[in-house]
C-alpha positions in Angstrom: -64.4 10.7 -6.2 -66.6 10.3 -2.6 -64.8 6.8 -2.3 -61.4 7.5 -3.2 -61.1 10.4 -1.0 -63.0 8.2 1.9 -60.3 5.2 1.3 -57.6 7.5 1.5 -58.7 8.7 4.9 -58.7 5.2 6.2 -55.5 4.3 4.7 -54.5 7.6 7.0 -56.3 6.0 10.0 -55.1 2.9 9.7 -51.2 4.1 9.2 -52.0 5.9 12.8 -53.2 3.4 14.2 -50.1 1.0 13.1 -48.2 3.6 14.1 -49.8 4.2 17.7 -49.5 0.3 18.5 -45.9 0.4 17.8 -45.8 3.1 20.1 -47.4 1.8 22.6 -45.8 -2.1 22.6 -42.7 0.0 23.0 -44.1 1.5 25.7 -45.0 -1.5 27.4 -41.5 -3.1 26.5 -39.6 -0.3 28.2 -42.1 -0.6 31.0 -41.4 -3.9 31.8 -37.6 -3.7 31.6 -37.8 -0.6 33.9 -40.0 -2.9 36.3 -36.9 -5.7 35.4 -34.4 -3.5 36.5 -35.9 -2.0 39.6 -36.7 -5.2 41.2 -33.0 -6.6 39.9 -31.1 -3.7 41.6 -31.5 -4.7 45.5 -30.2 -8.2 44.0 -27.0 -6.7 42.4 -26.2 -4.7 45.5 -26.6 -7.9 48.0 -23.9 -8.9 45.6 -22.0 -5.9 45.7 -18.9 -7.6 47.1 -18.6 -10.0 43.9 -19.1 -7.2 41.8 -16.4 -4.7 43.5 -13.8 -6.9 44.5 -12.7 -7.4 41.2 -9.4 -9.9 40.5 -9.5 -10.9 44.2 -9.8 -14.1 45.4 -11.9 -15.7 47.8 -11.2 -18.1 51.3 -11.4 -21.6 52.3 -12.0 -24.0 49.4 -12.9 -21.0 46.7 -8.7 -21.3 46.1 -9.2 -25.0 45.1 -12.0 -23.8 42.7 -10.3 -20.9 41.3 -7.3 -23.3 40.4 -9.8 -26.1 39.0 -11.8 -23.2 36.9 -7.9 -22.2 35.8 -6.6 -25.5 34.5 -10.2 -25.7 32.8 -9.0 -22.6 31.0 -5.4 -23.3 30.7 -6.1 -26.9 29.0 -8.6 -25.2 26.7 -6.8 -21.7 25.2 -3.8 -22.6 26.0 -3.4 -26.0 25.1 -6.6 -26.5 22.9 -7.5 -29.7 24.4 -10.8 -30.9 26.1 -10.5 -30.7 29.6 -10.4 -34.1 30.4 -7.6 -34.3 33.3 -6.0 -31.5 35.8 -2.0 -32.1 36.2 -1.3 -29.4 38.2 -2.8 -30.6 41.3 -2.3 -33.9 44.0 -0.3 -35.3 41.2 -3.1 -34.9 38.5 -6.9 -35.6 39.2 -10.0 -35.7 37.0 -11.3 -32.3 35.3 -13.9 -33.7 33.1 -15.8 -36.2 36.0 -15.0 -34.1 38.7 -18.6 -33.4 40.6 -17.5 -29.6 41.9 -16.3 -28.6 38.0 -19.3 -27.5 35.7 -18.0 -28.2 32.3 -21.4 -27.4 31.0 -22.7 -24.3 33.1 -23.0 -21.2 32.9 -19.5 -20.7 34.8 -17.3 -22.3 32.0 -18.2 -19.3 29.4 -17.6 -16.9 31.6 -14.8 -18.1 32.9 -13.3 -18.5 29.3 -14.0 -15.0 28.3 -13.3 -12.8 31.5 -10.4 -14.9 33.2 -10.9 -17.1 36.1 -11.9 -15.4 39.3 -14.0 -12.8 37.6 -15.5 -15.2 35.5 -16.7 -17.2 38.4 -17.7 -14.1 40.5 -20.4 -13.2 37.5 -21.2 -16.6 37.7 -22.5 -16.2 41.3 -23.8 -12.9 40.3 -25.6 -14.5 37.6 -27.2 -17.1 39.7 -28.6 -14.9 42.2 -30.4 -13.2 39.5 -31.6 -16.2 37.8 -32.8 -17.6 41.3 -34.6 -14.2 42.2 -36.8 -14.4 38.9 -37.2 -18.3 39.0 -38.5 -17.5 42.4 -40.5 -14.0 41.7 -42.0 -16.3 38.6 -42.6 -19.2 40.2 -44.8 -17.5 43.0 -46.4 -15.2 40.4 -47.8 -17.4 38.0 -47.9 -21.0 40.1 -49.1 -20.0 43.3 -50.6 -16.1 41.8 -49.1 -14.0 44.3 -48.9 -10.5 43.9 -46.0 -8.7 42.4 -45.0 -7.3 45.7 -45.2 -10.8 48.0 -43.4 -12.3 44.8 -40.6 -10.1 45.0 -39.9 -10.3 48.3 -40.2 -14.3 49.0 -37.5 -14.2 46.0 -35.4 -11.7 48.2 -35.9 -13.8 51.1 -34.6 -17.0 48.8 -31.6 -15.2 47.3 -30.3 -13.8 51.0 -30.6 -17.0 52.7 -29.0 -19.7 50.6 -25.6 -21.3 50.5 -23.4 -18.7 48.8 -24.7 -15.9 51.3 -23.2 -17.5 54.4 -19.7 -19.4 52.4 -19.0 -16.3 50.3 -20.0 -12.7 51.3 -20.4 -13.6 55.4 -23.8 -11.5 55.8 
């Protein structure tokens, strides 16, 4: 009798105790993607502009990629053809070998499911957040900076590249 009562209140412990870890891994899940989003939201408003301007387009030589990313799309929903070739530009030029068309990137998706200019403004938007925890990762577990140095040499590398200066003018 001694025993069975005495395995029943461990079996009762022990169903607790499951019960507690679960608790507290999802406790430490939602931590972590509250720390995520925290240290992603000074990223997402750098890129504000992407995110806000909507269906507008860009300057310079964005209209020649807006029109490549479009005949990528045209050819493939349209037409259901592999984008090898673009006719509707200097009398047709390569799609497929074309060095400033990303067939296989992360543009092409989006491109393909939220229509071209949109679809390539994620794409930035997406980078910059991919570069931001490559960096904040990078310096975190290679060179084992703190969180805080981390996070803010991965600012410094998202608001000084490329795209900053040709597409939002900061």
């Amino acid at each position: 009798f001694f025993m069975g009562k005495l395995m029943d209140f461990l079996n009762k412990l022990g169903a607790q105790t499951k019960r507690f870890k679960r608790k507290s891994f999802y406790k430490k899940l939602a931590i972590k993607f509250g720390f995520a989003a925290l240290l992603s939201l000074p990223v997402l408003y750098f890129a504000r502009e992407y995110i806000l301007s909507g269906d507008k387009i860009g300057f310079g030589d964005y209209d020649y990629y807006f029109q490549v990313y479009e005949a990528f799309r045209k050819t493939v929903i349209e037409y259901g053809q592999f984008p090898w070739w673009n006719p509707w530009i200097s009398g047709g030029v390569p799609l497929f070998g074309n060095p400033q068309f990303g067939l296989i990137s992360i543009q092409s998706p989006l491109v393909l499911l939220f229509g071209t200019v949109v679809g390539l403004k994620l794409s930035i938007v997406a980078y910059y957040l991919m570069g931001f925890w490559g960096f904040y990762w990078l310096f975190r577990k290679d060179f084992s900076a703190s969180r805080v140095r981390s996070a803010l040499l991965g600012y410094i590398w998202i608001a000084s590249g490329f795209l900053t200066l040709h597409g939002l003018g900061h």
